[in-house]
N, C-alpha and C positions, 0 to 999 in steps of 0.2 A: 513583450514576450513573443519572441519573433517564433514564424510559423517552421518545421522543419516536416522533412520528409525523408523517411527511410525505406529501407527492402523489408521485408517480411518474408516467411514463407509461401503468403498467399498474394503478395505482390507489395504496390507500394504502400504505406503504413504514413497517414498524416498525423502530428502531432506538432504540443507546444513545448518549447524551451526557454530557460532562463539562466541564465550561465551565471557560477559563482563568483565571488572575488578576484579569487587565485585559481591557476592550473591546479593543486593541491586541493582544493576545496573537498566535503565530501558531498555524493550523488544521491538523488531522491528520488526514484521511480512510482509516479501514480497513478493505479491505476482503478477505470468506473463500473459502474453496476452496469446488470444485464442489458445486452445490447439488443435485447427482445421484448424487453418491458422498457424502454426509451433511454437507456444507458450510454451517454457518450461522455466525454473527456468535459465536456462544460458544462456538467451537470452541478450543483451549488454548493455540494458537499465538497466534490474534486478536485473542484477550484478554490475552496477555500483549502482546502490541505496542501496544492502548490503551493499560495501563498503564503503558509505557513514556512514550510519549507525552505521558499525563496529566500522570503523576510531572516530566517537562519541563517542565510550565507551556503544552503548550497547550490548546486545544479542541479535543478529540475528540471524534470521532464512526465508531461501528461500524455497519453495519444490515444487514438479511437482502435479498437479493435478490430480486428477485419470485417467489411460489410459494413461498419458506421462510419457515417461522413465521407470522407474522401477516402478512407482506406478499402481497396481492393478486397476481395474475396465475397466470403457467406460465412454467417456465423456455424459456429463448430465444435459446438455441446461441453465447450470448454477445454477440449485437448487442443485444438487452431490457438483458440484463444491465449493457452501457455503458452504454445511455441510462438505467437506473437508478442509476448513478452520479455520471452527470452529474446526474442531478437532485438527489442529494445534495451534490455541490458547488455548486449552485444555493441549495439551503436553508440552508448552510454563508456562501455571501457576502453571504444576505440578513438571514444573522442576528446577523453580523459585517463590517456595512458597513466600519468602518475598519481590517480587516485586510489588509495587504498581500504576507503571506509563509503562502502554503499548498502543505501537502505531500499527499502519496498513500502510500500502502502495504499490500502485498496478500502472503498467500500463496496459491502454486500458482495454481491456474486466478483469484484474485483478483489474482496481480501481475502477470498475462496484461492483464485488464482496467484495471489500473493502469498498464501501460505503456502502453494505447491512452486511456487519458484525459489525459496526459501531450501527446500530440499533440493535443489538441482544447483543452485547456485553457492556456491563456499563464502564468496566474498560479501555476499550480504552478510551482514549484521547486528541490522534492529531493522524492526517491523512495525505496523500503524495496522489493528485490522477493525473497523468499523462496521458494526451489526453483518457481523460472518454468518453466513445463512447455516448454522450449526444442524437445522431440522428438514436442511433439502438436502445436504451435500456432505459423502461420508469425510471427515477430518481424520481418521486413525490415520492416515500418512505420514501425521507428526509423531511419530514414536520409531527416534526418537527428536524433538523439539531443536534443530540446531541453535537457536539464538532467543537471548531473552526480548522482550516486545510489550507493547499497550494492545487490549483490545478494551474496544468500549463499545457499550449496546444502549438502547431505551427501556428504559421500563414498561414505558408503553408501548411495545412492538406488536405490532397485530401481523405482522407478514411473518416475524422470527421470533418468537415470546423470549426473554433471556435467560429462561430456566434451559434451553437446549445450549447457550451459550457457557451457563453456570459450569454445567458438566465436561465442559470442553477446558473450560478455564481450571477445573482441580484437578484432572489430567494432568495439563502444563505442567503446574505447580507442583506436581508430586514427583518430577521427572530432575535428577540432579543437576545445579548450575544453571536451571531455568526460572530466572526471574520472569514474570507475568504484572504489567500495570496493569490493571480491570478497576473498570468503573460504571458502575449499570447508573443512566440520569436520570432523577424522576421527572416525571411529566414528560418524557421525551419519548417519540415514535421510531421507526425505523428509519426516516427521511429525516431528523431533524429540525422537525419542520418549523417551533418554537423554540430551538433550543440549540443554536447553530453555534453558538456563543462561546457557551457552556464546551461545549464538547471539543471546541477548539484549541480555547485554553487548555484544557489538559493536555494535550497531542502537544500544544507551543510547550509550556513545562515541560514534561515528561523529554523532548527533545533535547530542552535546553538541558537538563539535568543529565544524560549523557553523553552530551556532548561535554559539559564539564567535568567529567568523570573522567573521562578520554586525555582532555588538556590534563589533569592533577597527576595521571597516571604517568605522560609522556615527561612531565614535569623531574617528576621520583625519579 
């Protein structure tokens, strides 16, 4: 997973990359929790969702938000944060001009920032959000929901309990053409910490599953 380096708004922006098969391949943007509570791109949840991804066939890409690790800046109560995202999906479609199918996915305060690039961005089209901090950070910016997606939470959350998550998740679902995968795991905490497993397979499923969707459709 060779080491890459981009501009940002707040300067340079270090991250990993994994390039797919094919120029065509489609793209996976991941990204990590708070960069205040020790949140960086290789944290074990993060990297396990590259991997996931990879293992798919597409181009991945992780990277540290501004002020973690090598990237340039200071954290930035999460607006820095998006627009250093968005600039990752900017280096992402200029370095895969002929891709037309790109996703997002974050945990905690990163699928905070994944839902709000979801609204900026047209070309994404599915999502990954893992234990979304629902009870720190207002979500009505989804309405309306552009694209259907997984979120998955613990049952045991003591940072995010998943009843704030529940309410977020019937939302979604009441909004037309929004499908929502939700799956709250029992015995599992915010960090995963028992239960990495679990929670992974469904993200590897739930992928595979449209990505199949996609082939049968292009197929017809």
């Amino acid at each position: 997973m060779p080491e890459v380096i981009f501009t940002g708004p707040a300067g340079r922006v270090e991250g990993r990359y994994t390039a797919g098969p094919t120029a065509s391949s489609p793209v996976a943007l991941i990204l990590h929790p708070h960069p205040k509570h020790g949140g960086t791109m290789n944290n074990r949840v993060v990297y396990s969702l590259y991997q996931t991804f990879a293992k798919k066939g597409f181009s991945t890409l992780r990277f540290n938000f501004r002020g973690v690790g090598r990237s340039e800046g200071a954290y930035d109560n999460g607006e820095g944060e998006l627009a250093d995202a968005a600039a990752a999906m900017d280096w992402l479609q200029s370095t895969h001009p002929q891709v037309n199918s790109f996703w997002v996915a974050g945990f905690s305060f990163g699928a905070w920032i994944a839902m709000q690039l979801l609204m900026r961005r047209p070309e994404l089209e599915g999502f990954i959000a893992l234990s979304p901090p629902t009870n720190m950070y207002d979500f009505n910016f989804l309405a309306p929901c552009p694209v259907s997606g997984q979120i998955i939470h613990g049952e045991q959350d003591a940072v995010v309990p998943y009843q704030y998550t529940d309410t977020l998740v019937q939302k979604l679902r009441s909004q037309k053409g929004i499908a929502i995968d939700y799956h709250v795991l029992k015995a599992t905490d915010h960090f995963y910490s028992d239960n990495l497993a679990e929670m992974i397979a469904h993200v590897d499923n739930y992928v595979e599953l449209r990505i199949t969707n996609v082939l049968k459709k292009r197929i017809a």
